[in-house]
C-alpha positions as CSV (number, residue, x, y, z in Angstrom):
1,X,22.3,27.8,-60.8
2,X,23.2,31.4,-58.7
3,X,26.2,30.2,-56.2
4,X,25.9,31.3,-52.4
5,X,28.5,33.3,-50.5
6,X,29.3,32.9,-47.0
7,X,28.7,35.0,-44.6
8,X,31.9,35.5,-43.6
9,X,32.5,37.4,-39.7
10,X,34.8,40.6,-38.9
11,X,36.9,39.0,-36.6
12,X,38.1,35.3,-37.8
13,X,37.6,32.3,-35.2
14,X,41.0,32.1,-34.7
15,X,41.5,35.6,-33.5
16,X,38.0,36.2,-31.2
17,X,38.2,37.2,-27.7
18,X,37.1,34.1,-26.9
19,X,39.2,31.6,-28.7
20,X,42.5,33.9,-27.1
21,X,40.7,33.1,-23.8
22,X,40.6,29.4,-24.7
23,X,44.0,29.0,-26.0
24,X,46.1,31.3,-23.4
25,X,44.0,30.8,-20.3
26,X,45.4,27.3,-19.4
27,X,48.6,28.6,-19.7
28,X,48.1,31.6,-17.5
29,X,46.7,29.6,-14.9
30,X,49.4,26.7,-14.5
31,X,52.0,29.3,-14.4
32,X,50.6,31.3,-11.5
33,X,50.6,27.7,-10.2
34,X,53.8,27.1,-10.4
35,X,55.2,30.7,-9.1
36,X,53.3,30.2,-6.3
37,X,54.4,26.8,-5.6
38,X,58.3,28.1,-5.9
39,X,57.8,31.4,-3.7
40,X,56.8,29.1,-1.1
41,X,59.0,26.6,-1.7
42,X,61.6,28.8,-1.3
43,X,60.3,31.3,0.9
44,X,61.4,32.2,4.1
45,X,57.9,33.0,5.8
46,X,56.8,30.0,8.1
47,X,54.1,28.6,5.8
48,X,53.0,25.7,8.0
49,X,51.7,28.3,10.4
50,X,48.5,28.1,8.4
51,X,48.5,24.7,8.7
52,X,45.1,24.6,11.0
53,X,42.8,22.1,12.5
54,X,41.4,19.0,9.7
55,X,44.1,20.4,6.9
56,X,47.4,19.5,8.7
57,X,45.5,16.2,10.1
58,X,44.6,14.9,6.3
59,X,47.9,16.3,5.3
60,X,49.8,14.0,7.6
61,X,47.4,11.2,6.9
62,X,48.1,11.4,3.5
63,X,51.8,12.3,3.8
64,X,51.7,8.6,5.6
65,X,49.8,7.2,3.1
66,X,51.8,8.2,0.2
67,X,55.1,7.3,1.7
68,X,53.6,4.0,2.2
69,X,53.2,3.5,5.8
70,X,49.2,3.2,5.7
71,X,46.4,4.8,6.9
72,X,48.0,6.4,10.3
73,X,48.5,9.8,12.1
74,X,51.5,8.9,14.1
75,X,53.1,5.8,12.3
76,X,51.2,3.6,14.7
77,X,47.5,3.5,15.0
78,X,45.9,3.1,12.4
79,X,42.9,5.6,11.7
80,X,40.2,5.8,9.3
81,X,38.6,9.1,10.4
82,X,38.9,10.9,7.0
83,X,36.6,11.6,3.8
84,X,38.7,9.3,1.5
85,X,38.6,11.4,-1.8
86,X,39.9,14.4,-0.3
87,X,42.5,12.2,1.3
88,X,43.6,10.2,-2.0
89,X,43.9,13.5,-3.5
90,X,46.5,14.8,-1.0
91,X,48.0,11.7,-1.2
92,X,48.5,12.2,-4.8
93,X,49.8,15.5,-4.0
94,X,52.3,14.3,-1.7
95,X,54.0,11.4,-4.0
96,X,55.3,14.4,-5.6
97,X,56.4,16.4,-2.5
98,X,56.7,16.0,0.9
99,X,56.9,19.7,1.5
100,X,53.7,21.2,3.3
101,X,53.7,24.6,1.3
102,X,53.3,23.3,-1.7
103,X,50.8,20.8,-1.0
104,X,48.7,24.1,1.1
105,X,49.7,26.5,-2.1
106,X,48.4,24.4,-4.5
107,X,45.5,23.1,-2.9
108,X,44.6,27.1,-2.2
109,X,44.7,28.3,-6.0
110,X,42.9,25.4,-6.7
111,X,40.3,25.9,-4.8
């Protein structure tokens, strides 16, 4: 019985433009993350400037929310007047920082 031979390809899986893609773009991508996050940690440029309108009113609603006072602007009304997924996910944001850059820096290379 004649035995068949693979066709074996030029370039081998592992090395293909595509599998590099796959394997280093994740890691590209969370380390521009987390430069950006530091330079504006630590810049000096007054990042809450472009803090504007419904951003820095979710932001402080979740900044509430996530420090546990509830579902308020001002730490005494209550409000409700927010699309809850996009607040839950600044909420989850801010358990990890209570800094408005970084919430605005990541939320901008994310989206």
């Amino acid at each position: 019985m004649p035995q068949l031979k693979e066709n074996i390809p030029a370039t081998t899986a592992g090395n293909s433009p595509a599998m590099l893609i796959r394997r280093w773009a994740p890691w590209i991508l969370t380390a521009q993350m987390a430069i950006s996050i530091l330079l504006a940690v630590i810049s000096k440029y007054p990042w809450f400037d472009y803090l504007r309108d419904d951003f820095f009113y979710y932001l402080i609603v979740a900044q509430n929310f996530a420090s546990g006072h509830g579902s308020t602007f001002n730490g005494i009304v209550p409000t409700n007047g927010y699309h809850p997924l996009w607040m839950l996910v600044l909420a989850g944001l801010s358990l990890f920082t209570h800094n408005p850059a970084a919430v605005l820096v990541f939320v901008g290379k994310c989206s």
